[in-house]
C-alpha positions in Angstrom: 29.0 -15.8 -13.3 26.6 -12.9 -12.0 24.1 -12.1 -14.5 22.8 -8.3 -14.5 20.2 -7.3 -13.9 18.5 -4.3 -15.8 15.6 -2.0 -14.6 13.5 0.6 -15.8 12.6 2.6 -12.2 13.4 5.9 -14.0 11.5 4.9 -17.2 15.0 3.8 -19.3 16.7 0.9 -19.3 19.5 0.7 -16.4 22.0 -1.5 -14.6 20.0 -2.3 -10.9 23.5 -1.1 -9.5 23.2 2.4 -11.2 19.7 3.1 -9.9 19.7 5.5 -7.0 16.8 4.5 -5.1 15.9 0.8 -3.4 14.2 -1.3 -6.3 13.7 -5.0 -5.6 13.3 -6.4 -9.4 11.8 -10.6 -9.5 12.9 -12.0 -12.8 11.1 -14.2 -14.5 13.7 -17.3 -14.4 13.1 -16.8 -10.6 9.2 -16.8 -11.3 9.6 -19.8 -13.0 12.3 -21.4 -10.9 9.9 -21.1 -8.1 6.6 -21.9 -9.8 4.8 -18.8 -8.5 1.7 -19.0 -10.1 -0.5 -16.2 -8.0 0.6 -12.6 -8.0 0.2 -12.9 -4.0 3.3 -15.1 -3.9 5.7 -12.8 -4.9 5.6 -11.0 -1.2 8.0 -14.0 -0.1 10.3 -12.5 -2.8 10.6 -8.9 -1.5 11.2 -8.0 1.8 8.9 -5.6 3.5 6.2 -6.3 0.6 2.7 -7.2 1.2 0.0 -8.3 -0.8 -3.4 -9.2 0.2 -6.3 -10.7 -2.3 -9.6 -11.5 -1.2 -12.1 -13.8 -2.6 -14.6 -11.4 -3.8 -11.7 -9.4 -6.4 -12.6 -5.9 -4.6 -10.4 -5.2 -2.0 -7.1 -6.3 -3.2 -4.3 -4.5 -1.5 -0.5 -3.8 -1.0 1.8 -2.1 1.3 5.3 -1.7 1.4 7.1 -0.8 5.0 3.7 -1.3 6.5 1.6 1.6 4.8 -1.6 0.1 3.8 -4.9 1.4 2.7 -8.5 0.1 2.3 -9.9 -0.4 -1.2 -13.4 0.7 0.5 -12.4 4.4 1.9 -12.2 5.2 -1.7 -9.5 7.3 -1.0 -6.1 6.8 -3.0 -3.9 3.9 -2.8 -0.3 4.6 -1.4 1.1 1.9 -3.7 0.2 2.0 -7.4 0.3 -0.9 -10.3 1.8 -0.5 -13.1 1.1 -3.1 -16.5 3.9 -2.3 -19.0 3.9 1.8 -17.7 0.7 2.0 -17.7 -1.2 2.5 -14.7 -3.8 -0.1 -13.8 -6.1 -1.4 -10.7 -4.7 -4.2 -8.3 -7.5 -6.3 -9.0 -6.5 -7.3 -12.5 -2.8 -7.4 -11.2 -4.5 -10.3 -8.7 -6.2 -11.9 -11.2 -3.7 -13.9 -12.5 0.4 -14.0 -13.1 1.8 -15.3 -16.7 4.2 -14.6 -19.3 6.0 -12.0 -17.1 9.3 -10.7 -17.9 10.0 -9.0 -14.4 8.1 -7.4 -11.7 9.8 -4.5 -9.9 8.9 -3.6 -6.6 9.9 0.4 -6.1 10.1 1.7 -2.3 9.5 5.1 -0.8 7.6 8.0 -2.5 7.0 7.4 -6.4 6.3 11.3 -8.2 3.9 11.5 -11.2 6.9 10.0 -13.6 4.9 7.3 -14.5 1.3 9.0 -14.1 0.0 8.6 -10.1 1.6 10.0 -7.4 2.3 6.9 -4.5 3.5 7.6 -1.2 4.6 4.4 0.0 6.1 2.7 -3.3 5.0 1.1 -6.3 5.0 -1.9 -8.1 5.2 -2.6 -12.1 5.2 -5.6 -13.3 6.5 -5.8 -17.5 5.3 -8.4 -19.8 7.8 -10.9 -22.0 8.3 -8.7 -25.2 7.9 -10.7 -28.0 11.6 -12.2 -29.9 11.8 -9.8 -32.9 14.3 -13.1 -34.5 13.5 -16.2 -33.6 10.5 -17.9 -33.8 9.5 -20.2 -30.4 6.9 -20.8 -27.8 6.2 -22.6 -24.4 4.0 -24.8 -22.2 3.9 -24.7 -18.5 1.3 -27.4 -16.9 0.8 -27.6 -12.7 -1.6 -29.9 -11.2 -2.0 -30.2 -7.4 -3.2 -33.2 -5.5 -6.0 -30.8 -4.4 -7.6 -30.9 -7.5 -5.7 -27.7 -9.1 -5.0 -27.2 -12.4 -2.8 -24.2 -14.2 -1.9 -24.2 -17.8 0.5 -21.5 -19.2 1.1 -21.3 -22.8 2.9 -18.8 -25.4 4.2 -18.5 -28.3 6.3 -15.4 -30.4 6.1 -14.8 -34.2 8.9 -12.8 -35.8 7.2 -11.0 -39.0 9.5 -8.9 -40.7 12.9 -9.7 -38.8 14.5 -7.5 -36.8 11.5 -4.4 -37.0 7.8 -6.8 -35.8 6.9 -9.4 -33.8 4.2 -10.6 -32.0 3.9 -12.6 -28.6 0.6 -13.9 -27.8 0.2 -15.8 -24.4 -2.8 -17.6 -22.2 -4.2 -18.9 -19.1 -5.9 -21.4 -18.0 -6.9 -21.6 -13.8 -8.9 -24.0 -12.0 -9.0 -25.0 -8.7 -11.9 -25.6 -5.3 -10.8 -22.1 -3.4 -10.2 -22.9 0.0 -12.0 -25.9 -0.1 -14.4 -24.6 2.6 -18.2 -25.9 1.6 -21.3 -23.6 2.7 -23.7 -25.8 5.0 -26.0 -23.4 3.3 -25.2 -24.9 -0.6 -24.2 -28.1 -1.9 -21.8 -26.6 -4.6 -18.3 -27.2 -4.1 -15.9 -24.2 -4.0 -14.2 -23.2 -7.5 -12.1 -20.3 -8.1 -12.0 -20.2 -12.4 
């Protein structure tokens, strides 16, 4: 059967169905189903979505119908990141994707209901809240033949049953960048 999906675009828990704007939510079975590792990925998810990282962490980026902005004009973005509500720069959002519980991808203009106004859109993305009853954990390994390694782990700790919990999750991320050496430096690329 159809499994639904819940959102929080108007800061409460809601049916996608009752929502009355365009949200695109990525769950985290489809995260994992796909093995999307890097935050960039998830453009192939959401139509109209894209993401752009860079190599230095600065000028990360995102636009949604084609509305972009540059990181160095200093002027505001017109989509905004969201961590769990809370607003947040797109460079940590780049930096790595684990122990998601569901990104949402909201379209058109977003007021100040979750802090920043954003003219094109905005994007949260909601961590795995911890299992306030049952005690459990995982272990996700990938290696590439390109010498690539990523190692997700977690695990959740009921404490008083049914009132506290705590999840605590980790990373680990290796692998040679675009493999493109500098004929000015012997070290091979690593992106850690």
């Amino acid at each position: 059967g159809l499994e639904e999906i819940i959102v929080t675009a108007r800061r409460r828990e809601e049916s996608l169905q009752e929502v009355p704007q365009t949200v695109n939510a990525v769950t985290n079975e489809q995260l994992e189903k796909l093995n999307i590792l890097n935050f960039e990925d998830v453009q192939a998810l959401v139509p109209g979505l894209s993401l752009e990282g860079s190599s230095n962490g600065f000028s990360t980026a995102a636009s949604i119908r084609g509305a972009t902005y540059q990181a160095e004009a200093g002027a505001t973005p017109t989509v905004e990141f969201y961590l769990n509500d809370t607003p947040i720069l797109g460079t940590f959002i780049f930096q790595s994707l684990y122990d998601v519980g569901q990104i949402e991808v909201l379209r058109g203009p977003q007021g100040t209901l979750r802090g920043r106004a954003s003219p094109s859109g905005s994007i949260t993305l909601t961590t795995r809240a911890p299992d306030l009853f049952e005690f459990g954990g995982f272990v996700n390994v990938t290696g590439t033949d390109q010498d690539a390694q990523n190692a997700q782990a977690g695990i959740n700790i009921p404490i008083v049953e049914g009132k506290l919990g705590v999840r605590v999750a980790g990373l680990y991320d290796e692998s040679e960048g675009s493999q493109v050496r500098s004929i000015n430096s012997s070290m091979k690329p690593s992106d850690e």
